[in-house]
N, C-alpha and C positions, 0 to 999 in steps of 0.2 A: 248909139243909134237905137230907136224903138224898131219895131216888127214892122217889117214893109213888106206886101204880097211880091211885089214885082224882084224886087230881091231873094227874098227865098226861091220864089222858082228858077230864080237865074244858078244859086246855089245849089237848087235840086240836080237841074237840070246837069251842073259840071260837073258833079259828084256822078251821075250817073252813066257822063262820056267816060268819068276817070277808071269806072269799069269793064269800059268794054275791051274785048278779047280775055274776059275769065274764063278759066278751065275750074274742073272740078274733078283731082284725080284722088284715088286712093292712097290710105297710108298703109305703105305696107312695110317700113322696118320705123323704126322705133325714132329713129333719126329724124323722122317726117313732117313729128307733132313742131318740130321746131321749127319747121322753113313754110310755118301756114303767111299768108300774105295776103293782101287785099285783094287780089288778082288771082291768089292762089290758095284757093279754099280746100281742105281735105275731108273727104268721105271717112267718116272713122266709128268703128264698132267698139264699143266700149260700155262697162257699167259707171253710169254718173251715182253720186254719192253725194249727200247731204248729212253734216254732222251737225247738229246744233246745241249750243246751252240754251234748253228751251225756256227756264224760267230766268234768265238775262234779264232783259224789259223788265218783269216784274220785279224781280230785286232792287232795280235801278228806278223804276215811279216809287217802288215801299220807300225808298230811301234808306234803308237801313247799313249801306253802304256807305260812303262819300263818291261824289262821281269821280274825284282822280283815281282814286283807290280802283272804282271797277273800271278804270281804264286800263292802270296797271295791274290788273289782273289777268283781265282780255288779252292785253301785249303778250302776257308769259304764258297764254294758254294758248294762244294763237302760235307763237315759235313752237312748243312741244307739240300739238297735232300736225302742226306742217312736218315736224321731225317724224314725226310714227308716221305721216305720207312716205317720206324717204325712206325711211324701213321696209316699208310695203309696197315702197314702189310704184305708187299710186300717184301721179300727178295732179298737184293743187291748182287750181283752176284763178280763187281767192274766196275771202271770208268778206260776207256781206256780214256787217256788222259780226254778230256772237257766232256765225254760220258759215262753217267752211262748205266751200264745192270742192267735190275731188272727181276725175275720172280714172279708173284701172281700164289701163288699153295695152297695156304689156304681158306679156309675151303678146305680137301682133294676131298670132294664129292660134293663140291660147283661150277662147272666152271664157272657160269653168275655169281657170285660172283669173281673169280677172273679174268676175265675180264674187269670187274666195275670197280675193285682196280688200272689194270693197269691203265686206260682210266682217271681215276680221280688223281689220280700219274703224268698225264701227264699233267692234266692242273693245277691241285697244283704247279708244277713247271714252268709252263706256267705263272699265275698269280704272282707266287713268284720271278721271273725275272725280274719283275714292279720294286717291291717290292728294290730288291737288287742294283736295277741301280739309286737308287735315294737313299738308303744310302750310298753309295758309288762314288758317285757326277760321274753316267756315264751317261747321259742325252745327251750329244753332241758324245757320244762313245759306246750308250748301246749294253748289250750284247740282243742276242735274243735267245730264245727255240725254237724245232720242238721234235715231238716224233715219234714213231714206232711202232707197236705191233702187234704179229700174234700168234694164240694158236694151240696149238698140243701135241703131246705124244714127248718125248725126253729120251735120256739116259743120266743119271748125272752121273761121274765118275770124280774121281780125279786123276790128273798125278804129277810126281816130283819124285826130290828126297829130302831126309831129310826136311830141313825147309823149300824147294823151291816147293813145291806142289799148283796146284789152282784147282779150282771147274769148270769142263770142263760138255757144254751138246752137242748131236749128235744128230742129228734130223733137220727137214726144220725149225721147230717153231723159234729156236733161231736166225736162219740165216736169214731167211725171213725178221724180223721182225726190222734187220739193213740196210736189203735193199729199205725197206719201207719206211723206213725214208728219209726225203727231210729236204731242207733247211729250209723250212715254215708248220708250220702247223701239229696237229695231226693226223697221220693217220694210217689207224690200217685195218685189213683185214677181209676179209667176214667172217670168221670164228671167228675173235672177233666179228664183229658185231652183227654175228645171235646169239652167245652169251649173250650181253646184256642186261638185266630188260627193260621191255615197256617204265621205267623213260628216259632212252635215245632216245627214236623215234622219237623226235622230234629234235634231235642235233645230229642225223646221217645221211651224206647225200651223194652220188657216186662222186668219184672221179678217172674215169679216169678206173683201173682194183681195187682201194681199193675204201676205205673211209673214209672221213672227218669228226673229229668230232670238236663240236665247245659248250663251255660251259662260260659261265661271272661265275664270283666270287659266286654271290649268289648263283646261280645254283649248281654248283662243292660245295659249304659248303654246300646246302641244303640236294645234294643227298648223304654227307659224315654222315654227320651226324643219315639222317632215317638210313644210315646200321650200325652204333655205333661205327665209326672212328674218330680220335682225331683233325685232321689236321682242323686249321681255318688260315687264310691270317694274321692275328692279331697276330698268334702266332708265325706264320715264319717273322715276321716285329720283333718282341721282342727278336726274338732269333739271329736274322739280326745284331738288334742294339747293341745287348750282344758281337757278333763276334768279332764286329768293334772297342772294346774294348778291348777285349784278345790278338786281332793279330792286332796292329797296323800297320801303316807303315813303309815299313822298316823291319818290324819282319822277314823277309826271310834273311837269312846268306846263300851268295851265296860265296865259294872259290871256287879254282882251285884244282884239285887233283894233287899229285905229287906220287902219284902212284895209285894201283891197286883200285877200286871205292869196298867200302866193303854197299854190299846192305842193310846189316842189323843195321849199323849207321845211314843212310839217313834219314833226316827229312829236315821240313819247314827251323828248324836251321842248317841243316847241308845239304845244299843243291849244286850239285857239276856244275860247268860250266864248257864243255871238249867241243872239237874240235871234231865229230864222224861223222861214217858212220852209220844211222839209215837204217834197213834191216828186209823188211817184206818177210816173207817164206808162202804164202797158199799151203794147197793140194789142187788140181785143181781134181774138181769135186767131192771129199769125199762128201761130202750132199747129191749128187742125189745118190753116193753108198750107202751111210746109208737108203735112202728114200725106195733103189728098195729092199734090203738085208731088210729092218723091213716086208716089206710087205710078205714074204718066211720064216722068224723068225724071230718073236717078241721078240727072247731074246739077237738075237746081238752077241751072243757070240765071234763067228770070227772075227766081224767087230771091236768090241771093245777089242781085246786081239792086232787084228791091228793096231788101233789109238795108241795104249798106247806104240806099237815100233814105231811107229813114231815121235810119239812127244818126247818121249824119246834117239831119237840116234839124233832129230834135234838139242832138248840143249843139249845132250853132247857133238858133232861136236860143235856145235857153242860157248860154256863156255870152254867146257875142251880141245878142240883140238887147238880154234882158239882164245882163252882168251876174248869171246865177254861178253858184260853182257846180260844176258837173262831178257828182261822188263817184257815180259807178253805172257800165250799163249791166243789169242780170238778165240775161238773155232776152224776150224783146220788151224788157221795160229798163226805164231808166229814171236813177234817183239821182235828185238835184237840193240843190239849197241856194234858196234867195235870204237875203242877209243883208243887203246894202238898200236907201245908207243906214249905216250902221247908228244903232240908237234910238232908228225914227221905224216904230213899229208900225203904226197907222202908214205909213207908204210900203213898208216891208211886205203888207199884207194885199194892200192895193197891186204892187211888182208881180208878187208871187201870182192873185189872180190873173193879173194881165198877161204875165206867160203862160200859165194853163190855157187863156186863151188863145193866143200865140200857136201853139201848140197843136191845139183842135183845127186849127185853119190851117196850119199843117198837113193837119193828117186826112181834112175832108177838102182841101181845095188845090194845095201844091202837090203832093203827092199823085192823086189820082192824076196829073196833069202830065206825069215823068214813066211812072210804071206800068207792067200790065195790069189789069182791070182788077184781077182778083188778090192781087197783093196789098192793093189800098185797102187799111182796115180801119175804123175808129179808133182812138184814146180811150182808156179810163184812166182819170189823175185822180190822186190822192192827195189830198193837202192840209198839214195840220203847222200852228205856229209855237213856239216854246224857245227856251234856253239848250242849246247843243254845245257838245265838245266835238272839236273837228282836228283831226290827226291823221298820222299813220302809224300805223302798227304792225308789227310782227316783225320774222327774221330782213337781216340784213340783205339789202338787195332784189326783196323780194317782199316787199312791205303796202300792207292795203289800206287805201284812201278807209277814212270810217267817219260815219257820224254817229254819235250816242244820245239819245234822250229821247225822254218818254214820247215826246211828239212826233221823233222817225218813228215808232213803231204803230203808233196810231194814224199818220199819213201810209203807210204800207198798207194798213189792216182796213182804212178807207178805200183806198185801191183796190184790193181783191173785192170790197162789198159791191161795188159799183159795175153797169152793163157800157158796151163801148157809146160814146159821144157823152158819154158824163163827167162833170167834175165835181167832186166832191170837197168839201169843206169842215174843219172842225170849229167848234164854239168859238175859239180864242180868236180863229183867223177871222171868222164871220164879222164878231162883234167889232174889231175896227174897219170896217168898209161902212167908204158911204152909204148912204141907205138905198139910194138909187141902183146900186151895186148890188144891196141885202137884198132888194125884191124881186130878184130876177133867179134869188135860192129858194126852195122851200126844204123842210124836213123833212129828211128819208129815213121813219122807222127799221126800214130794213138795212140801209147805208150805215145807220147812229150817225149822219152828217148833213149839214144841209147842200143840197145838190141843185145844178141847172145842167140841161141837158143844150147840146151843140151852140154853146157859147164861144163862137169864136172871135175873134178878133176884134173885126169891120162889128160884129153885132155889140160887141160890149162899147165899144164908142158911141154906137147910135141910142145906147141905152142912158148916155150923159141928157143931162135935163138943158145943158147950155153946151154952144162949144166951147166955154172957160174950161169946164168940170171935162171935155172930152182932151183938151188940149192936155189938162193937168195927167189924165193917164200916161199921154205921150211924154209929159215934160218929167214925169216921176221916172221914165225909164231913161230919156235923154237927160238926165240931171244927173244920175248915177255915178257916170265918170267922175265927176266935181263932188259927189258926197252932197248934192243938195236935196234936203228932203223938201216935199211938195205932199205929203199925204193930208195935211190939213187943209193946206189951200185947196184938193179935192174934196174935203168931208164942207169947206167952205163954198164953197158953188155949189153943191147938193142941195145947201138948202133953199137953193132958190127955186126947187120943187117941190109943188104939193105933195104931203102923201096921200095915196089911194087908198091904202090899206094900213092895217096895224101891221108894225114890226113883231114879227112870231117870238115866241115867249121860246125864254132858255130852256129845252127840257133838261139839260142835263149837261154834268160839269166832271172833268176827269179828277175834279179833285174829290 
């Protein structure tokens, strides 16, 4: 089925009875974080935590890798940080692609304690990166770490449907605490720091509006150990060289799909290479809403009976209306990949714009129609088209959706450029749209992408020059199920409009 208004609202609208009578109570023993629920969202104080391989992407466009290979690198590097979590006691949240989330919320009544854990999480991984690039012969290619981390109060609630659910928090803490993060270096905010035990005083020091922390090996095991955590360097090198035995090289089974990508087959083995359009969706400015709404009530109620139709009519539009696969939501954005049909890139790219549109009429027309006034926020999408590897990865039972290639990282990096009611576009995806389609972008030096602002739905049909070429938008999403592509027979009814203007000149190419 393509996007229909009257539909969505109908879905807005039950997703939003499915919440009424939510409570918002505190966690207070440890046992809590586990029985969060749609209906039963928990207030929780904790340090969030961002670890990233921050030159990843970049290894992976240089190409100096092969992409199965930095898959199965990712795999073995993803289980051993999730493992130093366990050590630490720090709970994994999951890894957006090369980037773990963690939050330390343990001991409940302990916060200098769980800001320790994030801070020593960060250089356990910091030091374990030594470690990994010399069993792994990357010496002339290493990867390198930076972390993140900021404490605060948050609400933990989960969204989804059936198996597709993940563990969402609302609050600055989590958000901040990705912004913080830089290419180099630990850094972590005033609020962890005045946190921390006097043992760190002497390896915390200003940087700029946070702070830098900076700890050697012995240091990080000395101070793991006085708090009676497990983690030593010796152990992530043995569990390193264990890895490097289970997943050799080559262990990554990369095919092509020849139809619909089924998320719940994916592994290391069963790993898919497609043709897509990667598509990040934020709510623009939802965190300073949650910020100003905690500080009037503590318990959210509104705010979070709102998130949960949001995120909820974003993956229906984009799964059930527009056949994307939903990868992940990170807190209030969500990444997607359009892909089908598979093969036929000129529709792939036509789909992917059509749900951005999709999307934006979401968020400026259904929305405002379901929740209070000050929760409807705009979009910023991101959208770039390229070759992806689509998998899962990490420990067993406990393993995250990921897409890899250069184009998630540049549809991400278009995303954060972009103000709300905007979508953003990279060169690859521009240049197959009809042009009727191209006119209605222009180039955003400050984006590096070509963008239209509040392009939603109903407008991008009225923007077809015939109803053949409006029909064709609909018929490329309704064709989908069957694998029929229809991208040409749009770019072929375009030209039964004049141009007005010259087609804008390529400035620039990721290669």
């Amino acid at each position: 089925m393509a996007w229909d208004y009257d539909t969505s609202l109908a879905r807005a609208r039950a997703k939003f009875e499915e919440t009424d009578g939510l409570t918002v109570s505190d966690v207070v023993r440890e046992t809590d974080f586990d029985k969060i629920t749609l209906t039963g969202p928990r207030r929780l104080s904790g340090t969030h935590l961002y670890v990233d391989v921050s030159n990843f992407n970049t290894r992976l466009r240089e190409g100096t890798t092969e992409q199965g290979e930095m898959l199965r690198l990712l795999h073995i590097w993803n289980r051993e940080v999730s493992r130093i979590a366990k050590d630490l006691e720090v709970a994994k949240v999951h890894f957006q692609g090369p980037r773990l989330h963690g939050v330390a919320y343990r001991p409940v009544s302990d916060e200098s304690a769980m800001a320790a854990k994030a801070v020593l999480l960060a250089w356990a991984a910091r030091h374990t990166i030594s470690v990994f690039n010399d069993v792994f012969s990357l010496a002339d290619r290493p990867w390198k770490v930076s972390a993140g981390a900021d404490h605060g109060v948050v609400i933990a609630t989960k969204n989804g449907v059936g198996g597709d659910r993940e563990l969402l928090f609302l609050g600055t803490a989590a958000n901040q605490a990705a912004h913080i993060l830089q290419e180099t270096g630990v850094r972590i905010s005033a609020e962890v720091a005045d946190l921390l035990p006097d043992s760190f005083d002497d390896h915390v020091n200003p940087s700029g509006q946070h702070y830098l922390v900076t700890l050697t090996v012995e240091q990080a095991e000395e101070q793991i150990a006085a708090s009676g955590w497990t983690w030593t360097l010796d152990g992530s090198r043995k569990r390193l060289n264990e890895a490097a035995d289970t997943f050799p090289a080559d262990c990554a089974k990369i095919t092509s799909p020849q139809k619909a990508i089924d998320k719940k087959s994916l592994s290391l083995s069963d790993t898919k290479r497609v043709t897509g359009a990667s598509v990040f969706a934020d709510v623009d400015g939802f965190t300073a809403y949650i910020e100003e709404a905690m500080a009037s009530d503590p318990d959210l109620v509104d705010a979070v009976r709102a998130f949960h139709v949001i995120r909820a009519e974003g993956r229906n539009t984009a799964v059930v209306d527009c056949k994307a696969l939903r990868i992940q939501y990170q807190g209030d954005r969500m990444q997607a990949l359009a892909y089908q049909p598979i093969g036929d890139d000129a529709t792939i790219a036509l789909n992917a714009v059509t749900l951005a549109a999709a999307l934006t009429s979401v968020a400026n027309e259904v929305v405002p129609e379901v929740v209070v006034a000050d929760a409807a926020k705009p979009l910023a999408i991101g959208l770039a088209l390229g070759e992806v590897l689509v998998s899962k990865i990490g420990e067993h039972n406990n393993r995250d959706m990921i897409v890899i290639g250069s184009s998630v990282a540049e549809a991400a990096n278009i995303q954060q450029r972009l103000d709300g009611g905007q979508i953003g576009l990279d060169v690859a995806a521009y240049d197959l749209l009809p042009e009727w389609i191209q006119e209605e972008f222009t180039w955003s030096s400050s984006a590096q992408a070509y963008t239209a602002t509040n392009l939603t739905y109903d407008a991008l049909l009225d923007l077809a020059p015939t109803e053949e070429s409006a029909s064709a938008v609909k018929s490329a999403l309704l064709g989908l199920a069957a694998g029929v592509g229809v991208g040409a027979a749009a770019v072929a009814y375009a030209a039964t409009r004049p141009r007005s203007v010259e087609s804008p000149l390529r400035p620039w190419s990721r290669d």
